[in-house]
C-alpha positions as CSV (number, residue, x, y, z in Angstrom):
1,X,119.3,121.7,73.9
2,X,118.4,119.1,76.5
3,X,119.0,115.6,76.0
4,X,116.2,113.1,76.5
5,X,116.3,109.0,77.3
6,X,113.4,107.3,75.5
7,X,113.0,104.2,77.5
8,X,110.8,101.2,75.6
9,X,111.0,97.8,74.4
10,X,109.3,98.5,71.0
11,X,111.7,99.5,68.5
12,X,108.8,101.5,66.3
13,X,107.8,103.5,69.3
14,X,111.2,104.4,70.1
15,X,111.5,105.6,66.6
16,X,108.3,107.4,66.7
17,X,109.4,109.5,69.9
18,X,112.8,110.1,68.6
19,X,111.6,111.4,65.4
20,X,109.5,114.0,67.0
21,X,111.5,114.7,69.7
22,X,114.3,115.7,67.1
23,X,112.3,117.4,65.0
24,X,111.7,119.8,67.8
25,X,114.9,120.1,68.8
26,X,116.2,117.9,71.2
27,X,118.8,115.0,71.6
28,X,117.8,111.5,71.9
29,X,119.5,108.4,73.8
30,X,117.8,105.1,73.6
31,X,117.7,101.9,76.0
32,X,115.7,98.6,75.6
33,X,114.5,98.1,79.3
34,X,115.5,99.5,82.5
35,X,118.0,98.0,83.4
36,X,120.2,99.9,80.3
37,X,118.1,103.1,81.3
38,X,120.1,103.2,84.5
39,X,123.6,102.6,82.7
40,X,122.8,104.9,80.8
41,X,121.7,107.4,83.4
42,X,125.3,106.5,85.2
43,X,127.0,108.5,82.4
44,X,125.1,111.6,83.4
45,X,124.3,114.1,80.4
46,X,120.0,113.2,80.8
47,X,118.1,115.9,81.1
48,X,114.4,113.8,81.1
49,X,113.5,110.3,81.2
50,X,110.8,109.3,79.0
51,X,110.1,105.8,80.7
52,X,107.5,103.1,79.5
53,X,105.5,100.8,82.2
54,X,105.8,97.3,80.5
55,X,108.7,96.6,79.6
56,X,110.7,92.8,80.0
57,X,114.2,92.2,82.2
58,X,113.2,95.4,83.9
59,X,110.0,97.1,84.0
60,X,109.7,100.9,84.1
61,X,108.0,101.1,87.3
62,X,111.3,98.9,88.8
63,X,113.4,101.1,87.0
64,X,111.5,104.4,88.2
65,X,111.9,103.2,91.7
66,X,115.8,102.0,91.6
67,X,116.5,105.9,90.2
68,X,115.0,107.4,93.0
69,X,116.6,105.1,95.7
70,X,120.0,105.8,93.9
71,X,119.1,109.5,93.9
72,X,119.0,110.4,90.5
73,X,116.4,113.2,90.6
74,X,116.3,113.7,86.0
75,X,112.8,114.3,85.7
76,X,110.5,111.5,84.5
77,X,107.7,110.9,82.2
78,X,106.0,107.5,82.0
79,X,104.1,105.7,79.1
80,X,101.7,103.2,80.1
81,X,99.0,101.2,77.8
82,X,97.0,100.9,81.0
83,X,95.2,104.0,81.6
84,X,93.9,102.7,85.0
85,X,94.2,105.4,88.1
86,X,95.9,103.0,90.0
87,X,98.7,102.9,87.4
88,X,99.0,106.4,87.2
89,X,99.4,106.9,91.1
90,X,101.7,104.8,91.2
91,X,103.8,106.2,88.8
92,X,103.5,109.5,90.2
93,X,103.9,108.4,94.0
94,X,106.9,106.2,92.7
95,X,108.4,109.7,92.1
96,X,107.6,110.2,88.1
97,X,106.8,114.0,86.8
98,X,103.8,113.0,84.2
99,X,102.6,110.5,82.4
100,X,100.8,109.7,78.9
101,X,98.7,106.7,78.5
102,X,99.4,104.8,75.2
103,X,98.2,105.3,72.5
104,X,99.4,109.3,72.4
105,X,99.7,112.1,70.2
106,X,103.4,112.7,69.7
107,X,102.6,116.3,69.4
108,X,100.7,115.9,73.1
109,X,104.1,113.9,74.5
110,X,106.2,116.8,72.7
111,X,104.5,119.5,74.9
112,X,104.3,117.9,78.0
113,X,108.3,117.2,77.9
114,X,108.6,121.1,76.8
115,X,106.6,121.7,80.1
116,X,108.3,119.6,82.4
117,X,111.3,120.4,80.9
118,X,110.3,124.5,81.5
119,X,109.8,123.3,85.5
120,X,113.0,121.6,85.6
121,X,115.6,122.5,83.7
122,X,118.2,125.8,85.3
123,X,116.6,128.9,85.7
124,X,118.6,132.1,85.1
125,X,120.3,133.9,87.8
126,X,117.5,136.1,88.5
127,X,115.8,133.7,90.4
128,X,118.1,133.4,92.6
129,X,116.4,133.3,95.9
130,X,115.9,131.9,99.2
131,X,113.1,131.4,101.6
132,X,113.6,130.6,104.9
133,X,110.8,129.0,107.4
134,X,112.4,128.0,111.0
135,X,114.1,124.7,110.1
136,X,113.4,125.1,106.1
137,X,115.9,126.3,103.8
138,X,114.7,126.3,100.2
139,X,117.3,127.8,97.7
140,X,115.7,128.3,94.3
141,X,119.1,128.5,92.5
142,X,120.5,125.5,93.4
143,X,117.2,123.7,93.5
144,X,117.6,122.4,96.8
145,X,115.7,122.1,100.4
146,X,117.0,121.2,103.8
147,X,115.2,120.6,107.0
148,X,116.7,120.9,110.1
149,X,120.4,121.4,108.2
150,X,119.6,118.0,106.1
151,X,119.1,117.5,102.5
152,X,116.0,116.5,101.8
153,X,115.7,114.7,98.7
154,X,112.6,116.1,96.8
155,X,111.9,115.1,92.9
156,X,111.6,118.3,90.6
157,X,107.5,118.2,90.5
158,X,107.7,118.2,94.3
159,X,110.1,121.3,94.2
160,X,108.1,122.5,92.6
161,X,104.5,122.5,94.1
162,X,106.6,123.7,97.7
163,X,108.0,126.7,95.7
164,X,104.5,127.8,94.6
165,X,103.0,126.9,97.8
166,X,106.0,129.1,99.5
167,X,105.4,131.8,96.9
168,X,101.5,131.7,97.9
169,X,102.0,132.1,101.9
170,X,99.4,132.5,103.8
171,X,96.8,132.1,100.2
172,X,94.2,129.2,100.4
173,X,95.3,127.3,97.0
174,X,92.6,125.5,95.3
175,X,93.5,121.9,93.2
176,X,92.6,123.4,90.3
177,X,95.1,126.4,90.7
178,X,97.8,124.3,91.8
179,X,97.2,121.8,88.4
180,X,97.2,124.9,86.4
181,X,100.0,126.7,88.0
182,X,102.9,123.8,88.9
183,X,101.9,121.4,85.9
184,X,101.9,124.4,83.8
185,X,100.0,123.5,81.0
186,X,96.2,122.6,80.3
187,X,96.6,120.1,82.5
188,X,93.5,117.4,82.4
189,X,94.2,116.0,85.9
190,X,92.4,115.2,88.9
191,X,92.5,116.5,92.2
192,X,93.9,113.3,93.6
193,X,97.2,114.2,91.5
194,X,97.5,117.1,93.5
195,X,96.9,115.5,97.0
196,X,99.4,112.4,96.5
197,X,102.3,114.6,95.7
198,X,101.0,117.1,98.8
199,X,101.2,113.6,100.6
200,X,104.8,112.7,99.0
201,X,105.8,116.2,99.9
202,X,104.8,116.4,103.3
203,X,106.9,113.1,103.8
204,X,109.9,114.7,102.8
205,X,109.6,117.9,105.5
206,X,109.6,116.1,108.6
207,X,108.8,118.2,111.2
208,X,108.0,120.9,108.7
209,X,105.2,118.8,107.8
210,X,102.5,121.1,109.7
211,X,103.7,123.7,107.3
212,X,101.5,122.5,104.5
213,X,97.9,122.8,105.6
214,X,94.8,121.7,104.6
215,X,91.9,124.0,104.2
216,X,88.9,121.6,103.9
217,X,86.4,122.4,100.6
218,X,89.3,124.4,99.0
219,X,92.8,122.8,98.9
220,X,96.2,123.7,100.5
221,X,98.6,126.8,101.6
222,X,101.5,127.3,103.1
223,X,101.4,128.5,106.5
224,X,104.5,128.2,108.3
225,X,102.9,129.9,111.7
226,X,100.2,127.0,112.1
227,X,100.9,125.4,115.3
């Protein structure tokens, strides 16, 4: 069963999430602030981060950022008491999976790490499989891409909008399909979700960039022909 880091300052609410979180069936670490997060994420083992906002010594937003530059790619979720948009961009173009505004159902945090958890964690062999686009190489078993023969260092939400997109070729995606299909869940986002991690993603592809395209009043496909 997958291990999970609750990251807050609050004692109680680290109890709270634990108590759920077990009762469902997974393991539990604990840290105070971010700073122990990212000890704790040295040791390896994490399988999700569950990662608050405001937190003292090191904030989770800090933290969030320092795991991606060190790339350690564990899925996140953030907690925030701030439900502002600009809060929850920033977590998301700051690299996190999802996030839950404070104050949430447990049952509501306990699906969504089910779901990310279902995006991110191994798949069995039978996906093994590889698409291949001119200078991108994207390996669904190893969950990797490469541009031009270099890693390209993608977080697991971005992986995964790319593999549905590659899946899709050719297919005019609308937002909404790509919420309900790569967040996999009744997902109550907004269409500006989906077009900062497009954003983030093209970022990551270099000059595979024009692969992603834009088809205005609709959404995005992959089209690896577009010149």
């Amino acid at each position: 069963m997958a291990k999970i880091l609750i990251v807050d300052d609050e004692p109680r609410i680290r109890d709270l999430i634990r108590e759920h979180l077990q009762y469902a069936g997974y393991t539990c670490e604990e840290a105070g602030d971010g700073s122990a997060a990212l000890t704790a994420l040295a040791q390896g083992g994490i399988d999700l981060v569950i990662l608050d906002i405001m937190m003292p010594f090191m904030d989770g937003m800090t933290c969030l950022r320092e795991m991606r530059t060190r790339r350690i790619s564990t899925p996140v979720i953030m907690l925030t008491a701030r439900g502002e948009e600009y809060d929850k961009l920033a977590g998301l173009e700051g690299g996190a999976d999802d996030y839950v505004v404070k104050p949430f159902s447990p049952r509501e945090l306990v699906a969504r790490v089910r779901a990310v958890l279902a995006r991110t964690m191994p798949r069995p062999t039978e996906d093994d499989s590889v698409y291949s686009f001119g200078d991108l190489v994207i390996d669904t078993a190893s969950h990797s891409v490469k541009v031009a023969g270099q890693e390209a260092s993608l977080t697991p939400k971005e992986f995964d909008l790319l593999v549905f997109l590659v899946s899709n070729k050719g297919i005019a995606l609308s937002r909404e399909k790509i919420l309900q299909k790569v967040w996999n869940y009744d997902y109550y986002g907004e269409d500006r979700t989906v077009d900062t991690h497009i954003k983030m993603l093209r970022s990551h592809l270099g000059p595979c960039r024009s692969y992603i395209v834009t088809v205005w009043g609709i959404g995005y496909k992959f089209d690896p022909d577009t010149l």
